[in-house]
C-alpha positions in Angstrom: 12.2 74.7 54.8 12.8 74.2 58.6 15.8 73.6 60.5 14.6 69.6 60.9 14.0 69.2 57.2 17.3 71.1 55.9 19.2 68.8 58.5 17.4 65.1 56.9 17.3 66.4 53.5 21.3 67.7 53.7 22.9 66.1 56.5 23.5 62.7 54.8 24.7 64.8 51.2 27.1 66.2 53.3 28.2 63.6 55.0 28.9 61.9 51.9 30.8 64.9 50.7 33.3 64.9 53.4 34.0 61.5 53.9 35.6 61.2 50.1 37.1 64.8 50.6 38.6 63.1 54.6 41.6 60.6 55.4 39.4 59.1 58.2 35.3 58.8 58.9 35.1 60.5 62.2 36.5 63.6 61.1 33.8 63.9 57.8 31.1 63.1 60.8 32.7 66.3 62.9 33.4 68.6 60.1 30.0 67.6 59.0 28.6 68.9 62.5 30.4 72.3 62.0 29.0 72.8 58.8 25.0 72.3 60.3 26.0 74.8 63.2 27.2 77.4 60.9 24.1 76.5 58.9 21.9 76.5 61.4 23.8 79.5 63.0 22.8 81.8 59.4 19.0 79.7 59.6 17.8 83.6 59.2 19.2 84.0 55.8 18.1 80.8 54.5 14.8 82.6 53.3 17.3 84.7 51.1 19.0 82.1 49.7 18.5 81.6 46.2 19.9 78.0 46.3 20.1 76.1 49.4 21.9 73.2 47.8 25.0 75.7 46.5 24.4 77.5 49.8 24.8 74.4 51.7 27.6 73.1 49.9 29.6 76.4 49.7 29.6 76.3 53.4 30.6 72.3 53.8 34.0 72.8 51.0 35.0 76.6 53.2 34.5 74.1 56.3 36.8 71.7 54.7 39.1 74.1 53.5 39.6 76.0 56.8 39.9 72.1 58.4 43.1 71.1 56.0 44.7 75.3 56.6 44.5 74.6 60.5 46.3 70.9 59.8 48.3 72.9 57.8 49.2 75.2 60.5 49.1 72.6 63.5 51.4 70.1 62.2 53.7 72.4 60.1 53.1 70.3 57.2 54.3 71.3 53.4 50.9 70.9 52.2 50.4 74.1 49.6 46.9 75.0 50.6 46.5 76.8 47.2 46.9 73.9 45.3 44.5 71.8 48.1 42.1 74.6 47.7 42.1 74.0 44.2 41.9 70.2 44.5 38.4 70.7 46.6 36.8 73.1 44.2 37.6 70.9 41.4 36.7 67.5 43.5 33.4 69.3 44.2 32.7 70.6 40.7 33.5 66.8 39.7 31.1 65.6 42.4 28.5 68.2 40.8 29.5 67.0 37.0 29.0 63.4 37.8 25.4 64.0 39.2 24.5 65.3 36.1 26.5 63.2 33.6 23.7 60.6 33.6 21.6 63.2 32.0 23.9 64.1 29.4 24.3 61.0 27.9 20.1 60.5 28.0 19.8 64.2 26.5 22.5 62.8 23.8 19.9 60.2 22.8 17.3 62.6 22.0 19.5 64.8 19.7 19.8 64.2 15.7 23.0 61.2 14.9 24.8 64.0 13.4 24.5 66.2 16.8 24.9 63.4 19.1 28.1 61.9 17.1 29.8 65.4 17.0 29.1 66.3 21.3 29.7 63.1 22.2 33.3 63.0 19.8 34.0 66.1 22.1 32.3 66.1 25.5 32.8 62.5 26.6 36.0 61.4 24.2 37.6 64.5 24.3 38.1 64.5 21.0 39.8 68.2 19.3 37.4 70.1 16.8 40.0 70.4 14.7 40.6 67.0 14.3 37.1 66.0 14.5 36.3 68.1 11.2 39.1 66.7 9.3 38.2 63.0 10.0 34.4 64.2 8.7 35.6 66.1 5.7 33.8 70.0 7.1 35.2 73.0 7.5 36.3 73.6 11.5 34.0 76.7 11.6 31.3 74.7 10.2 32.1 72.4 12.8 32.3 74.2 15.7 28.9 76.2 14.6 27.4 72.7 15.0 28.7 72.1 18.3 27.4 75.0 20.1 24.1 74.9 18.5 24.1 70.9 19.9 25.3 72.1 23.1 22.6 75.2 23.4 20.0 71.9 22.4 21.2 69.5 25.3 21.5 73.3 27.5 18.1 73.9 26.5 17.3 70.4 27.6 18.9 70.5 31.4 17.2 73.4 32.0 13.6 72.3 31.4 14.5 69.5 33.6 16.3 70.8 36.3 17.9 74.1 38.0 21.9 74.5 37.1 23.4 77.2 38.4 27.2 78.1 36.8 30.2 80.5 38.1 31.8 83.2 35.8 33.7 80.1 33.7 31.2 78.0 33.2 31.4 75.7 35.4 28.7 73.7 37.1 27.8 74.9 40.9 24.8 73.2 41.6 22.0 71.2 40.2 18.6 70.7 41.3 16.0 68.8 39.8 12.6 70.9 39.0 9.8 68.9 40.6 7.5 69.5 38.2 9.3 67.5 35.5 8.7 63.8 34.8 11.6 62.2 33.5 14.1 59.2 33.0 16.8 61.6 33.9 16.6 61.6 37.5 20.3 62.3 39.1 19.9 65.9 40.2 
């Protein structure tokens, strides 16, 4: 990908990013200017890059982060930049999460009733396992075996649609959609 197609593909992404993660407009438009120049500054490594999405974005929440620490250290503030680190990671694993939560609940439709009751009891309603066995009269192992062989099924389904990549807890770090796939489920 060239320099001119990472900018129109990402720039506006970016943007977008920053100006939920910023208290005011022009400063997501000038942190999202740092983030291209250390982009474009790295353009070498891009061919490495296994994900230019994650790469990308990696680069736009450290740009943000190291934008609240110098507030931090400008204005003296009691801001905890622990906690705000936190509160970006998980902001942009939410951001991620919602991207793909469209396809979850389509993926749900194409499970059995009994699969697609029980994940969405748990995924979407937050429902325990424990609980969620009692109220349908199985064991909780039996239950829980049921759950992960539902989840591996709607897995096994994201992944033959689109490329997720995950940290070390499972968490969603990117998500792009595989060209080659045609399909209602169009988010990432």
């Amino acid at each position: 990908m060239c320099e001119s197609e990472i900018y129109q593909t990402f720039y506006p992404k970016v943007v977008g990013f920053l100006k939920k993660k910023t208290v005011n407009e022009a400063d997501a438009y000038d942190l999202a200017q740092d983030v291209f120049m250390k982009v474009f500054a790295r353009y070498d490594s891009v061919e490495r890059v296994d994900n230019l999405h994650a790469w990308i974005f990696r680069i736009t929440n450290n740009t943000l982060i190291d934008h609240y620490r110098k507030k931090k250290d400008v204005a003296s503030s009691s801001l905890d930049l622990g906690e705000k680190e936190s509160t970006i990671d998980l902001e942009f694993r939410n951001c991620l999460e919602q991207e793909v939560k469209c396809c979850f609940e389509y993926f749900l439709t194409k499970l059995s009733p009994e699969k697609r009751q029980i994940l969405k009891a748990i995924e979407i309603d937050n429902r325990s396992q424990k609980d969620l066995a009692e109220e349908m009269g199985i064991h909780y192992v039996n239950l829980k075996s049921k759950v992960q062989r539902a989840r591996k099924e709607v897995r096994d389904m994201f992944m033959e649609v689109c490329h997720i990549e995950f940290d070390s807890s499972g968490k969603i770090v990117s998500c792009e959609s595989r060209k080659s796939y045609d399909s209602k489920c169009t988010s990432c």
